[in-house]
Every structure is written in C-alpha cells, then in structure tokens.
N, C-alpha and C positions, 0 to 999 in steps of 0.2 A: 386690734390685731397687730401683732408686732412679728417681724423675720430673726431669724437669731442671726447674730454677726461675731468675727471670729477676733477683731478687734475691742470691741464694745458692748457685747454681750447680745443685745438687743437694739433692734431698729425699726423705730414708729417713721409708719408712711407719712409722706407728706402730700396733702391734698393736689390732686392736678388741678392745674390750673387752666380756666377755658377762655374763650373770647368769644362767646355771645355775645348775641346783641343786646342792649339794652333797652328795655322799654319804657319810653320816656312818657310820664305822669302829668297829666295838665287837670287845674280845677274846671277848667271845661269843657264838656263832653259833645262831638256831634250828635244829633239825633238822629241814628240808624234808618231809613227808609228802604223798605221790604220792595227786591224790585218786583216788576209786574213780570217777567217771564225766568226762566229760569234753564241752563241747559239740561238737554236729559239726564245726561249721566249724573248731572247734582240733582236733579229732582228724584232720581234711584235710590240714589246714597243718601240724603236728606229722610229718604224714609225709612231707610235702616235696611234696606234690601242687600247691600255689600260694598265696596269703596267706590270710587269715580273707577276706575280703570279697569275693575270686573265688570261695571255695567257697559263701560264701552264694549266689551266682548260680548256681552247680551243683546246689545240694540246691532252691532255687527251680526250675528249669529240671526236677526228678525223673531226674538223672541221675546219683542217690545210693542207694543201697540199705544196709541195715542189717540183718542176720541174712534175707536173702533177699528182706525187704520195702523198697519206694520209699518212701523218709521225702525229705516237699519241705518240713514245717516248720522257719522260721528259730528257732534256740533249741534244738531238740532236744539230746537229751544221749545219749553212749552209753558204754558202759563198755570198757575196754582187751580184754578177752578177748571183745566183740561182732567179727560178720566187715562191715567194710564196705568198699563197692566205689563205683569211680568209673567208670562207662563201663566195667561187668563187672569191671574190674582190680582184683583184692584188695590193700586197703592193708596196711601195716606201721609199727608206731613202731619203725622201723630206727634205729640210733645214726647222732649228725648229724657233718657233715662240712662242713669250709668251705677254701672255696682261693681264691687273687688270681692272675687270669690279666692279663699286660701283652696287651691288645687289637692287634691289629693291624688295618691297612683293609681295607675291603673286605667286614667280618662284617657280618651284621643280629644285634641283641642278639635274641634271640628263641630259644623252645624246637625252633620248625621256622618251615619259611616255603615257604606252598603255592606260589608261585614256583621252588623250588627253588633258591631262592640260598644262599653257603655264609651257615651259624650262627656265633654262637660257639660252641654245641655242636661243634662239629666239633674244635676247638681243646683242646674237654678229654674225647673220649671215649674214652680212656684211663684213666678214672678210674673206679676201681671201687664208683659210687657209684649206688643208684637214685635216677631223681626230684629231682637236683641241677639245680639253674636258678640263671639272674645275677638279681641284688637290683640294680633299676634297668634303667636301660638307658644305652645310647653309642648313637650313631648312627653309620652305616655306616663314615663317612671317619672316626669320633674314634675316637681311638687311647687306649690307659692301664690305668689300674686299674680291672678287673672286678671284681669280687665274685660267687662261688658257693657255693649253700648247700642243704640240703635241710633244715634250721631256719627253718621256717616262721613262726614266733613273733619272731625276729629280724631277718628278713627284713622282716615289717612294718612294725616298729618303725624300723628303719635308713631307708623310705623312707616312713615317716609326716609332715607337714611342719610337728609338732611340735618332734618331735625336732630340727631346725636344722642337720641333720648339713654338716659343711666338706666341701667338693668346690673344690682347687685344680688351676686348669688352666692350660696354656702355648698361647696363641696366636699364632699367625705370622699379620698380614694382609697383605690387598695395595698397600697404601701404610702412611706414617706416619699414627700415630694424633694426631692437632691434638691441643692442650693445651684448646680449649673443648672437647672431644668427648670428652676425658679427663675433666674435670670433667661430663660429662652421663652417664655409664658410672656413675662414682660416687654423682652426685645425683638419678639417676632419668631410666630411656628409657620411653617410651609404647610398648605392645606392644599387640597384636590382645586381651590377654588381659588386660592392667593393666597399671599401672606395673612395673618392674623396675630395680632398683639390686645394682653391683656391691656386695662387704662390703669388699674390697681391690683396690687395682688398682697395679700398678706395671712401668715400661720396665722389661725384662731385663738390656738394655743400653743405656745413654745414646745411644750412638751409632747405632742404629737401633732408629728408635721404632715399627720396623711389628711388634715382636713384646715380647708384653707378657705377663706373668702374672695371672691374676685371679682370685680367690677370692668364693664364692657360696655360699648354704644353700638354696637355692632347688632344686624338684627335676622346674619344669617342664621341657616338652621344648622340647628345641634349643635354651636361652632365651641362652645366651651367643653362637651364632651370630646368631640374632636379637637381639639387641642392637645388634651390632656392623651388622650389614644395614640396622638401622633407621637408622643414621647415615653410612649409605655406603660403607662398608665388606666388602669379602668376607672371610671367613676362610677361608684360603689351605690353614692345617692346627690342628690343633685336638688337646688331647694333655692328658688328664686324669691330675695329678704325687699328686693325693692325692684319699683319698675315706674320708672321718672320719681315723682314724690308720695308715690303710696307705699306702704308697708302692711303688714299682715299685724300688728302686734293688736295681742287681745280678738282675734278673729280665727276660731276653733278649725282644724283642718275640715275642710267639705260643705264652709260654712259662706254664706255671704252676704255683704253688709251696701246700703246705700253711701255712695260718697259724699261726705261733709263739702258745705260749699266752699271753706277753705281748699280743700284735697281737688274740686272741680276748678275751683280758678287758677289755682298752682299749674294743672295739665294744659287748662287754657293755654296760657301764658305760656310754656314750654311750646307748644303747637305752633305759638305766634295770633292764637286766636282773640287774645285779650283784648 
C-alpha cells in the first residue's frame, strides 16, 4: 500500500516500531502445577461462561452459587471438584477450543440478541463446543476476522487495552480520502470519547484513493468508522484483514476454521500467556 506524494511520486509506509517486551526462551522449562483452588471469577472464565470481570458482575448480582450456596463475594475462591452454577447451569473446566470465523454482514457479534436478529452464533453452531463466544466484537455491516473461544483467561487478555493487540482493516469510502485528512487519520481525530490516531495508514491503490488500509490497537467501538465520519466521510464497507496474527486468507466469507497450533501460540505469546 503506498500514499502518493507531491515530491516523489509515491510513499511506501514504514513499519511502526513497538517496544514490547520480550519473551526470553530457556531450554528449561518449569513444570506447571495446577493449583488446588481457584478464584471465582477465573473458575467462570476458565469455563468459557464470559471474562473475569463480567463474572465479577454475576457473583455481585448473586447469580452465582457454589456447592448449593449463593456466594456474591468478589475474591472468593473455590476448588475444581466444588459444583458451581450460573443462572442454575452447572459449570465445567471443559478443554478449550478456539476458531477464526471470516464475518460476513448482517451478524450482530453477540451471544443472542433479544431482537431476534441473526448472531454470529449462528455461523458457528455447528461446532461442537459449550459456551464458545467471539473475543471482541465487529459491527453489523464489518465483515473479517472473528475470533471464538471458550478460554476465558485469553479472551481477556486479547481484548485488555494493554496488550496493544494489531487489528488491520480495508476500508472502501465514499469519496477520495484528501491528503490533509490523511494526515489527520494519522496525527490525531477528536472523537466523542478522546483523541484517536491511526498506527498505519495507506492507499491500497494509487489510483483510487477512496479505499485505504489502516492499522489500529485501539479496541474502542466503531472507532475506525468514526474516524473517518468525524471528517466527512462515510464508510461504504469496512473488512477486518487481521486481528493480532490471524488473517482470513483461503477462509470463504461465513466460513470457519480451527486455529493452527502455530496461529494459537502466536495469540498466546501476544496475551503474555506463553
């Protein structure tokens, strides 16, 4: 992807440069011991029911029970062979499961939708997996890489806004995007909610400038439509090509595929979970 310039002709981005941390590699490994209790709100998320910090709003609310009784204390702790229940339904540390579904329009990211509009649920229930939900969300019309997980613990992590995770997207607008407007995309647009700056931006193709790729770590909502709104713009279509190190290539729109163990240990690693 290259910007045209008035100098030069053309101008190939140059990669940003980060300062992660490094994770440093030894040939030997501790061996991992599974502890004996666990706190609620990871025993929740562990079993794919939804992050630490939605179940602390569940065990608040007493919509938590633990060997028959209502524990609403945040911090509680319970051991793997206790029986606990969300809204009656006995949980499980079932083995975890992760897949990338290519989005198509028209879903709501969501587990249901009292509306009765379609999910993305719908797209993968075929999958023989309890209590599997998308990490993040797309909105209706974006289209791309989903993320599904019942690893509650990774889940978090992926959309904590520590972690910086890359989300690169292709957008089509409805006109050329100006070259000062490119530079504002880059250098900072005023949003309802703060500033917001692209991390990359570049034409797809020189020759029409209304559709551009842009790369973000940012994990507000809709913030690359709004961006683009805030300076005039509508975005026509809107199509998420990567989300940390998965991409959709070879994976049909509405389609979805188990993640390779390369593709899971990459996400690890980015989480810090390595």
């Amino acid at each position: 992807m290259e910007r045209g310039n008035k100098s030069s002709g053309t101008r190939k981005l140059r990669p940003r440069k980060t300062s992660g941390n490094k994770v440093k590699v030894t040939q030997k490994r501790k061996q991992l011991v599974e502890p004996d209790e666990f706190r609620l709100n990871k025993y929740i998320s562990n079993a794919g029911v939804c992050s630490r910090r939605d179940a602390d709003e569940l065990i608040a609310a007493g919509r938590v029970t633990v060997n028959g009784e209502v524990v609403n204390t945040l911090g509680a702790k319970v051991k793997k062979t206790d029986k606990v229940t969300v809204d009656g339904k006995t949980l499980s540390l079932s083995s975890k499961a992760y897949i990338i579904l290519n989005k198509p329009k028209d879903y709501i990211t969501t587990t249901q939708d009292p509306q009765g509009r379609r999910t993305v649920m719908d797209l993968v229930k075929d999958v023989d997996i309890d209590r599997m939900y998308p990490v993040g969300r797309l909105d209706r019309n974006t289209t791309g890489v989903l993320l599904f997980t019942n690893d509650g613990q990774l889940a978090q992590r992926l959309i904590h806004p520590k972690r910086n995770i890359k989300k690169v997207y292709s957008a089509t607008l409805d006109k050329p995007l100006s070259s000062p407007h490119y530079d504002r995309i880059l250098g900072g647009v005023k949003l309802e909610d703060g500033m917001m700056k692209a991390d990359q931006l570049a034409y797809i193709d020189p020759n029409d400038k209304s559709k551009v790729g842009i790369e973000i770590h940012s994990g507000r909502n809709r913030v690359v439509r709004r961006m683009f709104e805030a300076l005039g713009y509508e975005v026509v279509a809107l199509d998420r090509v990567l989300f940390g190190s998965l991409d959709k290539v070879n994976l049909p729109r509405g389609k979805w595929r188990n993640l390779t163990d390369k593709e899971l240990r990459s996400l690890k690693s980015m989480a810090g979970l390595a």
